[in-house]
DRENMAR-784531 format. One record per residue (C-alpha): residue number from 0; x, z, y. Coordinates in steps of 0.5 Angstrom, whole numbers, plus 500, padded with zeros to 3 digits. Layout:
N
{NUM,{X,Z,Y}};
...
***
This chain:
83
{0,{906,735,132}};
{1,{904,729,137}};
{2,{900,734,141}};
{3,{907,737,142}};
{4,{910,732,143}};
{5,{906,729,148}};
{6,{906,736,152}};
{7,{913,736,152}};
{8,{915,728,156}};
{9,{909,730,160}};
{10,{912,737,162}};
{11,{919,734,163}};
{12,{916,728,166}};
{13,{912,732,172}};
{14,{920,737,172}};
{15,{923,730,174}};
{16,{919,727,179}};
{17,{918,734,183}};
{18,{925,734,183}};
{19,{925,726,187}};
{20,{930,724,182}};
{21,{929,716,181}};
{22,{924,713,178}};
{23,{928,707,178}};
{24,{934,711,174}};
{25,{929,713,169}};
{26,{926,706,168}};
{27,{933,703,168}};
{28,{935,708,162}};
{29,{927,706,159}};
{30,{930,699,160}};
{31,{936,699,157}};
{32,{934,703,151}};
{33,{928,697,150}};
{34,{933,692,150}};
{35,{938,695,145}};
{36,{933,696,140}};
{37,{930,689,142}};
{38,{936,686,141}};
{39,{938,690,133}};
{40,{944,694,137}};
{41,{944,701,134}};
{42,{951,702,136}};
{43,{948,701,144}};
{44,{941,704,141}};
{45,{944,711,140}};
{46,{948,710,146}};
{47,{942,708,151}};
{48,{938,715,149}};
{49,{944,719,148}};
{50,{945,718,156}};
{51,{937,718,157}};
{52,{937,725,154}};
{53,{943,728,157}};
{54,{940,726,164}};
{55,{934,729,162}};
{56,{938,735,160}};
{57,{942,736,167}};
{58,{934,735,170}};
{59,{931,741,167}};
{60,{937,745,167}};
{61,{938,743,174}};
{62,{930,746,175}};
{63,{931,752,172}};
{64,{938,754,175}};
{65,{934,753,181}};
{66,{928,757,180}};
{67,{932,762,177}};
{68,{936,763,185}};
{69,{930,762,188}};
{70,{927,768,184}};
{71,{933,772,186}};
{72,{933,770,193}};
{73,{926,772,194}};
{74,{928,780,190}};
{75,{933,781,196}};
{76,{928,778,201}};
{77,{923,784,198}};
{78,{928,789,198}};
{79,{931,788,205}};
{80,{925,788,208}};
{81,{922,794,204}};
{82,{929,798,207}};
***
């Protein structure tokens, strides 16, 4: 499970930063996650991660409807260029 689980954030973390989204957004998320459980908060715990997952979420499905035009983009080019 931890292999999975490392594999994963790794995975996620090289999706993110090849889309240049912010480190700084990802460590102010990080920061105030850290802070929430550090100060006993469960309510601004839940709240910190909730919003850290939903970006993620966004990133990643940003990534694959980009990829999934491109890929559409490349089969007109190859069949225009065939005609």
């Amino acid at each position: 499970m931890y292999d999975l689980l490392q594999s994963g954030v790794f995975y996620n973390r090289q999706v993110m930063f090849d889309q240049r989204t912010s480190g700084s957004d990802l460590l102010d998320q990080h920061r105030a996650i850290n802070d929430a459980l550090q100060a006993r908060d469960p309510v601004a715990a839940r709240a910190a991660v909730e919003s850290h997952l939903t970006y993620v979420h966004q990133a990643l499905s940003d990534k694959q409807r980009a990829e999934r035009h491109e890929k559409i983009a490349s089969q007109r080019l190859e069949h225009e260029t065939k005609q």
